[in-house]
Structure formats: C-alpha cells, structure tokens
C-alpha positions in Angstrom: 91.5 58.3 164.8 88.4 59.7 166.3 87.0 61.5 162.9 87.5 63.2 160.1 85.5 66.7 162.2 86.8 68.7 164.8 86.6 67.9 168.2 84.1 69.0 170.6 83.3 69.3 173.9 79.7 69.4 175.5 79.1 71.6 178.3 77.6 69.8 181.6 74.2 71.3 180.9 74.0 69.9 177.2 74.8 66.5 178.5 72.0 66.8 181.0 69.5 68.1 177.7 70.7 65.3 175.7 69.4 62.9 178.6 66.4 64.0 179.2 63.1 62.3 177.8 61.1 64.3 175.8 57.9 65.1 177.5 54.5 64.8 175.0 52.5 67.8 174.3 50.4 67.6 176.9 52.6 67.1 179.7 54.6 70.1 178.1 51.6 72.1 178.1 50.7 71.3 181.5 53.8 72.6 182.9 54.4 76.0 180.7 50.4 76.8 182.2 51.5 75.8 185.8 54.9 77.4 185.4 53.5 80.5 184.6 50.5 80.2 187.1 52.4 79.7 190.0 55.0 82.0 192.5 57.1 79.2 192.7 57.6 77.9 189.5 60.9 75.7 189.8 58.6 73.6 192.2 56.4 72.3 189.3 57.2 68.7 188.3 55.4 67.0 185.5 56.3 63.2 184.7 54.8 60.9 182.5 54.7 57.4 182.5 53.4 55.8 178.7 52.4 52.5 178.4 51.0 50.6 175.7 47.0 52.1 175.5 47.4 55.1 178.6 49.6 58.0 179.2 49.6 58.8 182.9 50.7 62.4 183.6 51.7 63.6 187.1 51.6 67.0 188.1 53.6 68.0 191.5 53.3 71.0 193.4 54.7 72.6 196.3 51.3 72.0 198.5 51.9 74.8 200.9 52.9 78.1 198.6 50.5 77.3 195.4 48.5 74.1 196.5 45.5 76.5 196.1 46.4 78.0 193.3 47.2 75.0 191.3 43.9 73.5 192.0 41.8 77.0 192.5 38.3 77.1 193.8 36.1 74.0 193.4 39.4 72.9 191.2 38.6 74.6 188.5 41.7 75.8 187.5 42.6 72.1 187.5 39.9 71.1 185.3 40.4 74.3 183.2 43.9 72.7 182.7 43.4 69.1 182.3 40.7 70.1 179.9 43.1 71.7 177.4 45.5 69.2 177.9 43.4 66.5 176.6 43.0 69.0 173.3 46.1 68.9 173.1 46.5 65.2 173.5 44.3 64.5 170.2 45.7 67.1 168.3 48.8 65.9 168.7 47.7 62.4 167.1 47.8 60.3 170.5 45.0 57.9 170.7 46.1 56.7 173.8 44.1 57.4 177.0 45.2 60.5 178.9 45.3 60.2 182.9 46.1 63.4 185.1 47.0 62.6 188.3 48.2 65.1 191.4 45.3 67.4 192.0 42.6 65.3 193.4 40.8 66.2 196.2 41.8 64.6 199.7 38.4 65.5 201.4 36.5 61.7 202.3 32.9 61.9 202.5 33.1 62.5 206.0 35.0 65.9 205.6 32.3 67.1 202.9 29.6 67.5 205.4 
C-alpha cells in the first residue's frame, strides 16, 4: 500500500539534515573561515535572514574564548572576512544587498578617547 520500493528508515540525524535551511554561499563561507579560525569551533553560529532586496547575515561567537580572534586587531580579520563574503555574494548571482552583523565594535565615543 505504501509503494511499489522498499521501505526505509531515516536515521535521526538525516531527519534533522533534511530540515535544515540551506544557508547561501556567503553565510556558508563565513562559517567554514570562522570554523577553522577559531578553538572553539562548535560555538560559531551563522544565520541568515533574506528578504525581498537584503540578506542579513549574523555571525555568533563565544565572546570570551575567540571574541578577539573573530574580530582580530582593528577588526581586520572581520573585514578580511566580510570582504570575501561579499565576493562571494556576487559570484554567486545574488543582487541582493549583503548585511553582516555580529562583530561591530561596542566602544561609544566616549571609550575611544
């Protein structure tokens, strides 16, 4: 009744794959770097949230063991990063605006000084 093919069973981690949204190249980019950058990498989360004309990635970090090194001096690590994932962005086709979000600095004007 179910089908003319054998039966088969998916494992609990296939079902979890099968539900997950495919991130865009960017986001995907963004996270191999930062996985690879930093000593804890099962603490790098990368979401994205599409709309219509922007693509807004967030990048989280655990602040305390690689804040610094996720953001690097004068964040250029950071902008190294966001940098190439803009490339590839527009390689991939995407006209939409890219945002990056999750490495800004928290210093005020204040603090600067």
């Amino acid at each position: 009744m179910l089908g003319d093919g054998p039966l088969t069973i998916s494992t609990k981690q296939e079902i979890i794959t099968m539900t997950e949204t495919k991130k865009g190249p960017a986001a995907q980019f963004i996270e191999e770097q930062y996985r690879q950058l930093l000593t804890s990498p099962d603490d790098v989360k990368v979401t994205e949230t599409p709309s219509e004309r922007t693509l807004i990635i967030t990048v989280h970090v655990n602040d305390k063991k690689d804040g610094g090194l996720a953001r690097g001096k004068e964040f250029r690590t950071w902008n190294a990063i966001k940098d190439l994932a803009f490339v590839h962005h527009r390689s991939a086709g995407d006209k939409r605006r890219l945002m990056l979000e999750g490495m800004e600095s928290n210093k005020t004007e204040s603090d600067k000084s």
